[in-house]
PATI-247892 format. One line per 3 residues: number of its first residue (from 1); for each residue x, y, z of N, C-alpha, C. Coordinates in nm, 3 decimals. Atoms other than C-alpha are relative to their C-alpha. Layout:
BEGIN
NUM	X,Y,Z,X,Y,Z,X,Y,Z | ...
! end
This chain:
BEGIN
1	0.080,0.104,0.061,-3.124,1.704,-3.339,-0.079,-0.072,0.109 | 0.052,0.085,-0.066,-3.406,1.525,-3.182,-0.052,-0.111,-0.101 | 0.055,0.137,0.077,-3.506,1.155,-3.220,-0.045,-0.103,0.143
4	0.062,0.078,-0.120,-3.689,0.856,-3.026,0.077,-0.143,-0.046 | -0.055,0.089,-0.008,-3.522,0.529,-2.960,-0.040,-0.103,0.098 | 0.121,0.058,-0.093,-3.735,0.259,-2.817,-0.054,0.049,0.079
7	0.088,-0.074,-0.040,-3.976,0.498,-2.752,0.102,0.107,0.146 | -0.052,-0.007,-0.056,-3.707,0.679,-2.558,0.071,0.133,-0.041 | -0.048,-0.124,0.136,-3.655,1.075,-2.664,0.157,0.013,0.062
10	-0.165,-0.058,-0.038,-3.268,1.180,-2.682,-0.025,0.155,-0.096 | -0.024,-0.114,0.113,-3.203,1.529,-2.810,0.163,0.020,0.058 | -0.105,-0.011,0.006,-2.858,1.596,-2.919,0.058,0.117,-0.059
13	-0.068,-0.090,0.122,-2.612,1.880,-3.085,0.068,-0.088,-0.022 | -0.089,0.061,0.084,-2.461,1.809,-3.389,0.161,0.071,0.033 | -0.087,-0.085,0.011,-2.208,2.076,-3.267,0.061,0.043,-0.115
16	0.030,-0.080,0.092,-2.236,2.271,-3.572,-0.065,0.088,-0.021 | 0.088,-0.104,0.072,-2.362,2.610,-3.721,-0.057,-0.037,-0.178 | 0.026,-0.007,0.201,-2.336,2.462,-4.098,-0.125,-0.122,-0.013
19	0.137,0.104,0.030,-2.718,2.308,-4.177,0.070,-0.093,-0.060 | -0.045,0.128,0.116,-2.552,2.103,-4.467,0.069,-0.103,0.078 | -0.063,0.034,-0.121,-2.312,1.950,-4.178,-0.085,-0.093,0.083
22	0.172,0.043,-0.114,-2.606,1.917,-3.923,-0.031,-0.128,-0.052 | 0.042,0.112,0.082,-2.794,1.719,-4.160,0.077,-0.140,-0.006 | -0.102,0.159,-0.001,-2.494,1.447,-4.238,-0.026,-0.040,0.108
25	-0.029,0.034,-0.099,-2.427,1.429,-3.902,-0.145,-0.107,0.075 | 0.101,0.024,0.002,-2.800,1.366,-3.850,-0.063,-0.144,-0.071 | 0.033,0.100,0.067,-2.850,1.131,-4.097,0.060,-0.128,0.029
28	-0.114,0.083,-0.060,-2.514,0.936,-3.968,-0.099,-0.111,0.093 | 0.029,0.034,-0.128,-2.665,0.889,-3.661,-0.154,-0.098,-0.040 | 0.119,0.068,0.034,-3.014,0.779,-3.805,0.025,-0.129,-0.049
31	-0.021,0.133,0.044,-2.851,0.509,-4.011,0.039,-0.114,0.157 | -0.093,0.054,-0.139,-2.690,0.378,-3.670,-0.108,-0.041,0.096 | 0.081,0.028,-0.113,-3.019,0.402,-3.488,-0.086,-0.140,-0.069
34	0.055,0.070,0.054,-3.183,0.203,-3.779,0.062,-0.168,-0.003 | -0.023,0.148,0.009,-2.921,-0.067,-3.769,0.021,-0.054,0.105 | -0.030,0.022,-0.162,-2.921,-0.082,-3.399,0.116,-0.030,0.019
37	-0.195,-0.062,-0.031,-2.539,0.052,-3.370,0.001,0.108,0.051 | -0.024,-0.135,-0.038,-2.622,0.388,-3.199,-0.038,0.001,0.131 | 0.034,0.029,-0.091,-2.634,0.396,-2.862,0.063,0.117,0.118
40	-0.064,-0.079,-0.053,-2.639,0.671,-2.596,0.116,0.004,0.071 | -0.114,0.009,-0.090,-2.317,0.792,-2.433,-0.002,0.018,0.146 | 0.049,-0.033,-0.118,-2.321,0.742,-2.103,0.102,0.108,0.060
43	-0.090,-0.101,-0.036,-2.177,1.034,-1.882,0.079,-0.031,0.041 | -0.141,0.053,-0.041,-1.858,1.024,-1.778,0.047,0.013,0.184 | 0.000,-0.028,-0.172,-1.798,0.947,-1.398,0.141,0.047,0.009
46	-0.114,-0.090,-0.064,-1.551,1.189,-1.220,0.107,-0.131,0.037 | -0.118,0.064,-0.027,-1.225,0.998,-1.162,0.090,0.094,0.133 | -0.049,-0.102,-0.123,-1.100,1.117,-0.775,0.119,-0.102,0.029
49	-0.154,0.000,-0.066,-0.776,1.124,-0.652,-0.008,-0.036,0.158 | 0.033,0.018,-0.118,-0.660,1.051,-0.287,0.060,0.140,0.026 | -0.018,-0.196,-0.026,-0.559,1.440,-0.302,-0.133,0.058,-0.012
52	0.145,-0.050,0.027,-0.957,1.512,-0.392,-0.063,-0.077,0.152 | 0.088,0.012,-0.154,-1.075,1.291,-0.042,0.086,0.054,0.098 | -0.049,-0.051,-0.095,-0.776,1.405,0.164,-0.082,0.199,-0.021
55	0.041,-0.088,-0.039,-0.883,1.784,0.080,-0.173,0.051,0.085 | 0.114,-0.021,-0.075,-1.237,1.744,0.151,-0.023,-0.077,0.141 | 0.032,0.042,-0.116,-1.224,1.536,0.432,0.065,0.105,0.107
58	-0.024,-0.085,-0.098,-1.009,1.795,0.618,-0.053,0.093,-0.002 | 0.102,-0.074,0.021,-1.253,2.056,0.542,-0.080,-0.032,0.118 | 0.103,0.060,-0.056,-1.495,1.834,0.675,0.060,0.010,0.176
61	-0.064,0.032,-0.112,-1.263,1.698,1.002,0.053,0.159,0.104 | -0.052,-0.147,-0.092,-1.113,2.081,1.116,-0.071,0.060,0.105 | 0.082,-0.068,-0.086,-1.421,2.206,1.297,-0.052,-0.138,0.069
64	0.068,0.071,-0.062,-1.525,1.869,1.416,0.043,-0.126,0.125 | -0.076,0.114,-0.111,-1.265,1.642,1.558,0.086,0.114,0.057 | -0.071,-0.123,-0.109,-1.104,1.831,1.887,0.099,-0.047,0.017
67	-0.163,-0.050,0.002,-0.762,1.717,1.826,0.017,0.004,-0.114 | -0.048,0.005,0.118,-0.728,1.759,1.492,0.101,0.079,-0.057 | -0.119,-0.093,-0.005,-0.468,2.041,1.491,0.157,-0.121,0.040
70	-0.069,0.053,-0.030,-0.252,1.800,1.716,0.058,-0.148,-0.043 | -0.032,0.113,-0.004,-0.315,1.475,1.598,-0.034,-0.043,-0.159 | 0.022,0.069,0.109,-0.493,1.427,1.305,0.069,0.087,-0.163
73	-0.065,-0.073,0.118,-0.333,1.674,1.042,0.103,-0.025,0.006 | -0.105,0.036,0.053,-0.017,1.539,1.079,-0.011,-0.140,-0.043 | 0.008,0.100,0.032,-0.129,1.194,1.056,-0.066,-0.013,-0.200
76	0.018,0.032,0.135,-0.269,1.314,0.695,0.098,0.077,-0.059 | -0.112,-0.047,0.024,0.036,1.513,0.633,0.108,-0.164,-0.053 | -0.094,0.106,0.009,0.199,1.158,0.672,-0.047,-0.098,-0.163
79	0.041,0.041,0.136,-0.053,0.985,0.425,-0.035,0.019,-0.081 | -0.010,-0.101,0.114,-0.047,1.239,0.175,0.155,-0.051,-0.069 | -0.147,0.006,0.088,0.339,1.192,0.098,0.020,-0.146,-0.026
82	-0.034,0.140,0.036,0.260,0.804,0.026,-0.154,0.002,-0.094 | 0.108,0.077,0.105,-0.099,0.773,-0.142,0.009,0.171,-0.047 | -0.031,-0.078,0.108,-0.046,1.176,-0.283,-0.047,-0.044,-0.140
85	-0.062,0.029,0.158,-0.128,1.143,-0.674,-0.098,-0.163,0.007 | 0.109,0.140,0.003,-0.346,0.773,-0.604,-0.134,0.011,-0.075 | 0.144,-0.019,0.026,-0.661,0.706,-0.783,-0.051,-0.096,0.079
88	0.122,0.095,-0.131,-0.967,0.597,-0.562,-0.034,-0.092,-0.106 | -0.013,0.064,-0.134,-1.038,0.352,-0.500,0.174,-0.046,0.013 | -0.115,0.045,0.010,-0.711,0.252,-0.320,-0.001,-0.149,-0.002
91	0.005,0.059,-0.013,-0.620,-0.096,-0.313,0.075,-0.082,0.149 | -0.003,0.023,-0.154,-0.553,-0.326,0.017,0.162,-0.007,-0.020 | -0.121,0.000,0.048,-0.205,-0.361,-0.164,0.125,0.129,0.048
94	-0.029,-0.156,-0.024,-0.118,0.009,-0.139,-0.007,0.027,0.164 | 0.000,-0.045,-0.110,-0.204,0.029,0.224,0.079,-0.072,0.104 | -0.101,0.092,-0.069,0.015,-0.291,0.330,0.140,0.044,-0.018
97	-0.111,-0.108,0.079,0.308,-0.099,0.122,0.022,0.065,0.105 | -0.040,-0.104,-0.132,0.247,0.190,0.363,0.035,-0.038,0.147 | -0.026,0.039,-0.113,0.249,-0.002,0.678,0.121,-0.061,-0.008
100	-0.128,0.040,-0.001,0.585,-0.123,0.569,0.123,0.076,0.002 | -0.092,-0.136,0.047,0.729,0.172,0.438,0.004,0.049,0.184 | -0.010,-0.108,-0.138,0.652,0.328,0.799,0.034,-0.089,0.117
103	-0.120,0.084,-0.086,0.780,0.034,1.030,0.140,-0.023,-0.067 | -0.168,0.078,-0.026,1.128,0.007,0.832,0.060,0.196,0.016 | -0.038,-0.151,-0.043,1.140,0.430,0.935,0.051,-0.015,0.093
106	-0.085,0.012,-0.132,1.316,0.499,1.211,-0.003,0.166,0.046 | 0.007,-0.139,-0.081,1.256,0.840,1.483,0.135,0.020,0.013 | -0.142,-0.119,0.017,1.517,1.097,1.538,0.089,-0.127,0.117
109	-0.091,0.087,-0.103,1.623,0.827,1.856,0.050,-0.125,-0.015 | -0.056,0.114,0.031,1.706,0.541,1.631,-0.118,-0.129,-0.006 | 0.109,0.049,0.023,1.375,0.373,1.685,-0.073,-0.030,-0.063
112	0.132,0.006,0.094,1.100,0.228,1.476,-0.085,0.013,0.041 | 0.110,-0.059,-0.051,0.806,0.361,1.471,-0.110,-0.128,0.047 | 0.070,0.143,-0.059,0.570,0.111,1.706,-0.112,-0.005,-0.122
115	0.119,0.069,0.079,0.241,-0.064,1.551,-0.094,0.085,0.075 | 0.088,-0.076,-0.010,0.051,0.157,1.755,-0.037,0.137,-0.106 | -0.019,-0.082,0.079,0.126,0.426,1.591,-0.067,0.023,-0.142
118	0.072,0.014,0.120,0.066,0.324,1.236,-0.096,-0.026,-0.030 | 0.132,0.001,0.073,-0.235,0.158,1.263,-0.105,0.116,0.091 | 0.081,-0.106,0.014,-0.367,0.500,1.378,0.016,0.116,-0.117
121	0.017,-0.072,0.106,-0.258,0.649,1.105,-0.080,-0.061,-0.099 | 0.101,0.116,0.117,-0.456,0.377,0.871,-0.119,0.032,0.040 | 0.148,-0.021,-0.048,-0.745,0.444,1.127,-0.057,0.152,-0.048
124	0.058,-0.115,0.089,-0.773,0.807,1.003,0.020,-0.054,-0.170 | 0.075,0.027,0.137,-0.737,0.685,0.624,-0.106,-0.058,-0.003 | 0.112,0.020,-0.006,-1.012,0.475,0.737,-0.120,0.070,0.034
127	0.057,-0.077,0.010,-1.185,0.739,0.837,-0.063,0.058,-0.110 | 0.001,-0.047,0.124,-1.142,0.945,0.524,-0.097,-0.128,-0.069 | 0.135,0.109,0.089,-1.325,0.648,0.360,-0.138,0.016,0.065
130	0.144,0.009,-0.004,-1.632,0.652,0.550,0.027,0.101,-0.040 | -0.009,-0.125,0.038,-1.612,1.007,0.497,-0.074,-0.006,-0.127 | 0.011,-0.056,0.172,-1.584,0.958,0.083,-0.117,-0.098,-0.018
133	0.105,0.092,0.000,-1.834,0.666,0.148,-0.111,0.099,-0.002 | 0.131,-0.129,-0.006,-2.101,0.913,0.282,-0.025,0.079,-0.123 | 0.018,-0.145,0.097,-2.070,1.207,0.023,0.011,-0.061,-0.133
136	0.005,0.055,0.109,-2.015,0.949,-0.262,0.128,0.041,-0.082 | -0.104,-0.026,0.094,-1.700,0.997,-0.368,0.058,-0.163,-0.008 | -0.080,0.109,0.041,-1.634,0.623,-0.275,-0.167,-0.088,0.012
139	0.093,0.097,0.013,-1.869,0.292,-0.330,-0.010,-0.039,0.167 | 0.017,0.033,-0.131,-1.983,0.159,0.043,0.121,-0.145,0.004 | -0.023,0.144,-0.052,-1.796,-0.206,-0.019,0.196,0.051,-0.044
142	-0.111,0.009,0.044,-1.477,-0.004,-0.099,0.089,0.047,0.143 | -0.064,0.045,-0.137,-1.396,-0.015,0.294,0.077,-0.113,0.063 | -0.048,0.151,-0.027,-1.339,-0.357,0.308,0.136,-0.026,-0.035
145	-0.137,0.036,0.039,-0.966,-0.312,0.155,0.016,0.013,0.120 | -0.077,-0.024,-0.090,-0.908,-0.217,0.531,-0.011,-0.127,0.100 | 0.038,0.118,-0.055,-1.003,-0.567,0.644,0.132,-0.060,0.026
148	-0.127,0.110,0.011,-0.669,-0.789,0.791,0.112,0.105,-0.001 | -0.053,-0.071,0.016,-0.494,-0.487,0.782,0.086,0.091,0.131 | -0.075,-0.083,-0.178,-0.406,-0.371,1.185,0.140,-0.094,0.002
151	-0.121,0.096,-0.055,-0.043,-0.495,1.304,-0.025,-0.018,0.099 | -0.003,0.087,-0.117,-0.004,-0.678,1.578,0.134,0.075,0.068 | -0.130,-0.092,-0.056,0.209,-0.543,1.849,-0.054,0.090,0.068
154	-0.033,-0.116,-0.101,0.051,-0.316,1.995,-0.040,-0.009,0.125 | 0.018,0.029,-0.174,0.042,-0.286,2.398,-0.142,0.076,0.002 | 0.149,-0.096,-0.071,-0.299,-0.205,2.512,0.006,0.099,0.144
157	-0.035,-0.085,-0.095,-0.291,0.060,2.762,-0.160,-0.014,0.062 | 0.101,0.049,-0.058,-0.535,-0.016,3.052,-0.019,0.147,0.050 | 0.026,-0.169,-0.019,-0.746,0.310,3.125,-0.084,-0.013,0.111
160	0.052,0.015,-0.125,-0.948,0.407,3.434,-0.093,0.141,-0.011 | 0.111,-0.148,0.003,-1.261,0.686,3.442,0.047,0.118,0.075 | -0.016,-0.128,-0.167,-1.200,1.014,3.602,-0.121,-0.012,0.074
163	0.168,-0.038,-0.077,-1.485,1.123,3.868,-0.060,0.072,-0.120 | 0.088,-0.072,0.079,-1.603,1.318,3.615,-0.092,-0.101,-0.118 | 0.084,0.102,0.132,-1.658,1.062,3.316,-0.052,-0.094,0.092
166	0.082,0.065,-0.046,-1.772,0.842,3.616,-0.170,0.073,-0.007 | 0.078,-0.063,-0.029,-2.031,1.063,3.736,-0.108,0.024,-0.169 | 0.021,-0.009,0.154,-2.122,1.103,3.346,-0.069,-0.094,-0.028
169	0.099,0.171,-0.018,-2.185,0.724,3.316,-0.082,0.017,0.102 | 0.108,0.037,-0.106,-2.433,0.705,3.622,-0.095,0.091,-0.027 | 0.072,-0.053,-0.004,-2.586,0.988,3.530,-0.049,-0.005,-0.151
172	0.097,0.031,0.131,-2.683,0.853,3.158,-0.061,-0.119,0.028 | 0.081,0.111,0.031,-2.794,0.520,3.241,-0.121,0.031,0.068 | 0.185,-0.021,-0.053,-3.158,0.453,3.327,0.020,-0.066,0.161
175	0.018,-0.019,-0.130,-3.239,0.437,3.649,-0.002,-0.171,0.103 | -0.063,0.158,-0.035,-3.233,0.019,3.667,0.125,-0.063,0.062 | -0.125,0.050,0.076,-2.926,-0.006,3.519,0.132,0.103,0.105
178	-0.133,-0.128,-0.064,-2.753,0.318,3.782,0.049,-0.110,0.116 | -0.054,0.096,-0.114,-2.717,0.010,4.082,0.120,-0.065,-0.074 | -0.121,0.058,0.066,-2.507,-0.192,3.845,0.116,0.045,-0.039
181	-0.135,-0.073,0.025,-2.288,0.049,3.727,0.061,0.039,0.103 | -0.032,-0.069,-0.110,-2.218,0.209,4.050,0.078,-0.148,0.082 | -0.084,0.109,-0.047,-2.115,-0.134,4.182,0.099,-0.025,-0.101
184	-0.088,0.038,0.091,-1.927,-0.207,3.877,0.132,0.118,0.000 | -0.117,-0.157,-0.018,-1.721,0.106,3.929,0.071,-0.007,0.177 | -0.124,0.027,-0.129,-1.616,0.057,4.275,0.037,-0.176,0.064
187	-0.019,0.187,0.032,-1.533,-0.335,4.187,0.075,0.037,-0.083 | -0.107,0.070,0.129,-1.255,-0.515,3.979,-0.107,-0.041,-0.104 | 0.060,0.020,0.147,-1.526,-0.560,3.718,0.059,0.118,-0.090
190	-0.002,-0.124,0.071,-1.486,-0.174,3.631,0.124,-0.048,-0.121 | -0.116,-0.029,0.048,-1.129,-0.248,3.518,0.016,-0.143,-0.080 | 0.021,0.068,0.096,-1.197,-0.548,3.302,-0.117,0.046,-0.129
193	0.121,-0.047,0.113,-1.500,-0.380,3.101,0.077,0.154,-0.036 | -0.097,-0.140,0.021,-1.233,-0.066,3.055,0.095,-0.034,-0.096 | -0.137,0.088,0.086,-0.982,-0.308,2.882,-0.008,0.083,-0.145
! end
């Protein structure tokens, strides 16, 4: 059946072979448009799981992040057997849950697992979000559950360039900017802007 609706064509099946059928169905619908009660259906948006962004994001992540064998597939191994079975969007609720659930764990040595730890596992679910952000599986403002969300606790580990990643830096900056660095690297600045 076709018809116009503030100047607005819809064509529809009656999903029927029987004319006599058709027709009702047809006519139904006409009364409905006439008493302004008929109104298109809108399509139905996909409903994703956090089993539908975990598979595509590791798709995505396998060829691109270079530890991902070591580091990051078990870290979604981990948040698979807690958001598993979730519908997206998650809430900030669900992810405070998990950071609880996984500090009152305890390693094979009797230990709880530090705050470093976990909030790198949160930092790959955060990942996975931009991820579902990009490709549209999630809304852009549905990042923000990860807001307030790092523990506290963890030791910062103070790091130091090899020659190589030095040599790396001096040889990207512009040619101004290579005096400064080069002093800043064999100075106690280096090791405050490293923090």
């Amino acid at each position: 059946m076709s018809f116009s609706v503030n100047g607005v064509q819809h064509r529809l099946s009656t999903g029927t072979d029987d004319k006599k059928l058709a027709q009702r169905i047809f006519d139904k619908v006409m009364g409905q448009v006439a008493e302004e009660k008929w109104f298109p259906k809108k399509p139905q948006e996909r409903v994703y799981t956090y089993d539908d962004l975990a598979a595509e994001y590791e798709e995505f992540a396998k060829p691109r992040h270079r530890g991902f064998e070591k580091t990051t597939k078990s870290a979604l191994v981990k948040l698979q057997a807690h958001f598993g079975g979730m519908t997206l969007p998650l809430k900030r609720k669900a992810i405070v849950e998990f950071q609880t659930v996984m500090l009152a764990k305890k390693r094979v040595n009797g230990e709880g697992l530090k705050p470093a730890y976990i909030n790198r596992l949160t930092s790959v679910l955060r990942s996975m979000y931009t991820y579902g952000i990009d490709v549209g599986i999630l809304q852009r403002d549905s990042v923000l559950i990860f807001e307030r969300t790092k523990l506290k606790g963890e030791v910062k580990r103070m790091r130091f360039l090899s020659l190589e990643e030095a040599d790396r830096l001096i040889h990207a900056c512009d040619a101004e900017v290579q005096p400064i660095v080069i002093t800043a690297l064999n100075t106690r600045l280096s090791l405050f802007a490293l923090k």
